[in-house]
C-alpha positions in Angstrom: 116.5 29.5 -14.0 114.4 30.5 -11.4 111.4 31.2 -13.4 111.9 27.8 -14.3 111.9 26.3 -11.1 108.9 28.6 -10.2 107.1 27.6 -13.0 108.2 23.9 -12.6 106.3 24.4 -9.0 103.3 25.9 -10.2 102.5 23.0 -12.5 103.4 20.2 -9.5 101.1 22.0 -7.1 98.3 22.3 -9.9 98.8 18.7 -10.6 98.3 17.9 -7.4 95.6 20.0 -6.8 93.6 18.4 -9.4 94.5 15.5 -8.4 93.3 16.2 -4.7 90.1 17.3 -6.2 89.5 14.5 -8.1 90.0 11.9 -4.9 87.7 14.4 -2.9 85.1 13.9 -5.7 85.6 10.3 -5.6 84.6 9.9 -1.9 82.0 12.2 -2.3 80.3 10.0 -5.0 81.4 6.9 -2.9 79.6 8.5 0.1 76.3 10.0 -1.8 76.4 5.9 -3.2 76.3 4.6 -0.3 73.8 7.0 1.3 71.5 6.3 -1.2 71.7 2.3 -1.3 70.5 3.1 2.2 67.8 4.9 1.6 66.6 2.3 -0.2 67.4 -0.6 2.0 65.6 1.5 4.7 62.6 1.7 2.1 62.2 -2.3 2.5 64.0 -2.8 6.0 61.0 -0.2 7.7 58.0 -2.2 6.7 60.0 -5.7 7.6 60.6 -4.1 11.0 56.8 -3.0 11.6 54.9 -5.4 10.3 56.9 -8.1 12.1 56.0 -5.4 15.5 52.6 -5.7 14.5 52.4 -9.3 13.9 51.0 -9.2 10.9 52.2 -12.6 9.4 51.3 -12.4 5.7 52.7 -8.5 5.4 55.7 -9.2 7.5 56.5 -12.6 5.3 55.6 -10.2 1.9 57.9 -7.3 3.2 61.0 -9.5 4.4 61.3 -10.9 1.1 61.9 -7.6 -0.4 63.7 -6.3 2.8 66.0 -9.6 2.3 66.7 -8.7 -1.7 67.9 -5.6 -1.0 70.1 -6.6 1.8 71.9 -8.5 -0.5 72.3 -5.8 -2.8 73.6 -3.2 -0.2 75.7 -5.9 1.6 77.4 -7.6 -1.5 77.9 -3.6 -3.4 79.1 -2.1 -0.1 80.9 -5.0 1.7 84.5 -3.1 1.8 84.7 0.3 3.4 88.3 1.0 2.6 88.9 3.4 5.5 87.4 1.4 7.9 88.9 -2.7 8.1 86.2 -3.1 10.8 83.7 -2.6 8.1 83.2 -5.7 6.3 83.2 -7.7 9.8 80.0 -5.5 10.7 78.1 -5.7 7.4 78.9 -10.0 8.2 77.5 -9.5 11.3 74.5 -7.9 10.1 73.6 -10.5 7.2 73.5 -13.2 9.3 71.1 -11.2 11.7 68.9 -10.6 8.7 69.5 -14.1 8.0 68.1 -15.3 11.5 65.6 -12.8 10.7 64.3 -14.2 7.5 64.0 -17.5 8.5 62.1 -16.6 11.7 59.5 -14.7 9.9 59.0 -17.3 7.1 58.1 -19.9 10.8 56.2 -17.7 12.1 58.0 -16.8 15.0 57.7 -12.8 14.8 58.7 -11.9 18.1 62.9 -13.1 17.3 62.5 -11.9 13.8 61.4 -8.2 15.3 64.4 -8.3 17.7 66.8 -9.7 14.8 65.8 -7.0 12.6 65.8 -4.6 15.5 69.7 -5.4 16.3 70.4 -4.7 12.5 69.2 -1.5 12.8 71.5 -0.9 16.0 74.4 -2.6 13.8 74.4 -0.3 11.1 73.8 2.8 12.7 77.0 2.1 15.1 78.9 1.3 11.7 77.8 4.6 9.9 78.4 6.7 13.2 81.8 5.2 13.6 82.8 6.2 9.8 80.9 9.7 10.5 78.3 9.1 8.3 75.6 11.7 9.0 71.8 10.2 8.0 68.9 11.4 9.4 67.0 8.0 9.9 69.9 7.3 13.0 68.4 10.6 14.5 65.0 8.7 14.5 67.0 5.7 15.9 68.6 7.5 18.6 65.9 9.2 19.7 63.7 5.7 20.2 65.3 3.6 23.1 64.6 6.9 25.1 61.0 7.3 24.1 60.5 3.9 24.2 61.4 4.4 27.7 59.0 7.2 28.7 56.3 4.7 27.1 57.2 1.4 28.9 57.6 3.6 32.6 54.0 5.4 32.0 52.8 1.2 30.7 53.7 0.3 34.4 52.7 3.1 36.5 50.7 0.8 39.2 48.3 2.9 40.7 47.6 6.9 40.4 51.2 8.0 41.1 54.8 7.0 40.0 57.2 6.0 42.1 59.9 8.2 43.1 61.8 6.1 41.0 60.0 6.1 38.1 59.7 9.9 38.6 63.8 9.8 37.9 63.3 7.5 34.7 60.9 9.8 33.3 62.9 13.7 34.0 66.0 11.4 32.5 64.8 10.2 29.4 62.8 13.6 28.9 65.8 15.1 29.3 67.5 13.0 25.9 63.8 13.2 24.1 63.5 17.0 24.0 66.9 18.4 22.2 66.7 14.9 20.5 63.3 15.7 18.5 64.2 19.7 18.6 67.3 18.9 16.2 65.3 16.6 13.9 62.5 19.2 13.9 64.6 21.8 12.7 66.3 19.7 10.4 63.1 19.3 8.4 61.8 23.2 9.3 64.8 25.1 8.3 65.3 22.9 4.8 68.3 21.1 5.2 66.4 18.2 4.5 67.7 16.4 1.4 64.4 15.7 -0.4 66.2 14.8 -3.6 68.3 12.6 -1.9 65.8 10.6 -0.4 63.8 10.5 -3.2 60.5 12.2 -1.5 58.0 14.1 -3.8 56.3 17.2 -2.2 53.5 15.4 -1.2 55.6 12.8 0.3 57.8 15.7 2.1 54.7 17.4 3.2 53.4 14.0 5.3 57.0 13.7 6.7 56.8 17.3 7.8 52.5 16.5 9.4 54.5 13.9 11.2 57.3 15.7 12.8 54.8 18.1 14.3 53.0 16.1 15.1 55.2 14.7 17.4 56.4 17.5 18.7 52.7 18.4 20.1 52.9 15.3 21.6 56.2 16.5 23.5 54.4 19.7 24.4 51.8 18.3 25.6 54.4 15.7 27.8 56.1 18.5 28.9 53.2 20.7 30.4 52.2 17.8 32.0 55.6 17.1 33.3 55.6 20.5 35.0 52.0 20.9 36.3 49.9 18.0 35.3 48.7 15.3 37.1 50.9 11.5 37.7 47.8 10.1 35.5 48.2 13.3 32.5 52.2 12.5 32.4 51.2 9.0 31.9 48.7 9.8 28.8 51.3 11.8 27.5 54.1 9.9 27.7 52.3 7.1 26.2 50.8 9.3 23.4 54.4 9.9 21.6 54.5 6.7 19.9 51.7 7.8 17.2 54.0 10.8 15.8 57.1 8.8 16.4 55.9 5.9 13.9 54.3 8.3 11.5 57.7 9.7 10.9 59.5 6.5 11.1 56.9 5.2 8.6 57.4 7.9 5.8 60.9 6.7 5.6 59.1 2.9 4.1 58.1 1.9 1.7 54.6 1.5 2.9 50.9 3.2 3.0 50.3 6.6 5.8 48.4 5.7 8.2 
């Protein structure tokens, strides 16, 4: 009788083992779906996003249409996140930016598409961070808005020296920029980097690794002048991080290296 019963629990907790296995593997493939119908959302939302920056009206009207096609795509196949209800309310909100964004593009006003597509990209990476989705294009994204602030301060330095106050603006965001672009670099440099995943050939993986350097030369070069360089030298170089920055941000598009 008790062998029985023992035996009677070894085949429940097996069952149930394999069955816990099985749901794990489940959200695992839901998960590596859903990554991947980023990826390639990201492929056409980059190019929408930059050429819209730029101005360029034919290439930004080209690359929204695709960017719009595979919204729909990602947005209809991944509406419902079952273990988030908030989920489907944010991928609505979204749509209707790219929505706003398509049909500002297609008039010609550039400027609302850019920031329309821009609050897209803020949407999405607050929905994945919420639901602890880890994808490294939202270490690119986080790491912006700080650079971007380096960038606009040394843009209105007025004459040869800072303000005191714009001396604070620039140790704060250095301060977010550094550990920021140390993670993604040794993201890349110490192969965790899913090149499978995001589909990147070696040659492809190669320019994405040029680019990360890159920028990080860029912050080396900010921070010696930060420490012993002139109020015109910490201006240069806070100005020269957008060029890595958008070569990196770029490799993630589909769209030609600069």
């Amino acid at each position: 009788m008790v062998l029985q019963r023992v035996g009677t629990f070894i085949r429940y907790t097996g069952q149930g083992i394999i069955l816990s296995l099985a749901l794990m593997t489940n959200v695992f493939a839901m998960d590596n779906a859903l990554l991947k119908a980023t990826i390639e959302m990201d492929r056409q939302y980059i190019p929408a996003l930059i050429y819209t920056q730029m101005g360029d009206q034919d290439a930004a009207q080209e690359a929204m249409m695709s960017f719009s096609t595979e919204w729909t795509y990602f947005a209809t196949t991944f509406a419902v996140n079952s273990d988030d209800p908030e989920w489907q309310y944010f991928v609505d909100i979204a749509s209707g930016m790219v929505s706003s964004a398509f049909v500002d593009v297609l008039e010609g006003n550039l400027d609302s598409g850019y920031q329309n597509l821009k609050a897209v990209s803020t949407t999405m990476h607050g929905l994945r961070e919420r639901n602890g989705i880890n994808y490294y294009v939202d270490a690119l994204n986080a790491y912006k808005p700080f650079m971007d602030a380096l960038i606009t301060t040394a843009d209105n330095k007025g004459g040869k020296l800072f303000t005191k106050a714009q001396i604070k603006i620039l140790q704060k965001n250095w301060a977010q920029v550094w550990p920021r672009w140390e993670a993604i670099r040794h993201h890349v440099s110490q192969a965790k980097f899913d090149q499978e995943l995001f589909g990147f050939n070696d040659g492809q993986f190669v320019e994405l690794k040029k680019a990360v350097a890159q920028e990080q030369l860029a912050l080396n070069k900010l921070r010696r002048a930060l420490r012993v360089g002139s109020h015109n030298e910490m201006a240069r170089a806070a100005i020269g991080l957008e060029a890595g920055f958008m070569r990196t941000y770029r490799a993630f598009g589909d769209m030609p290296h600069e």
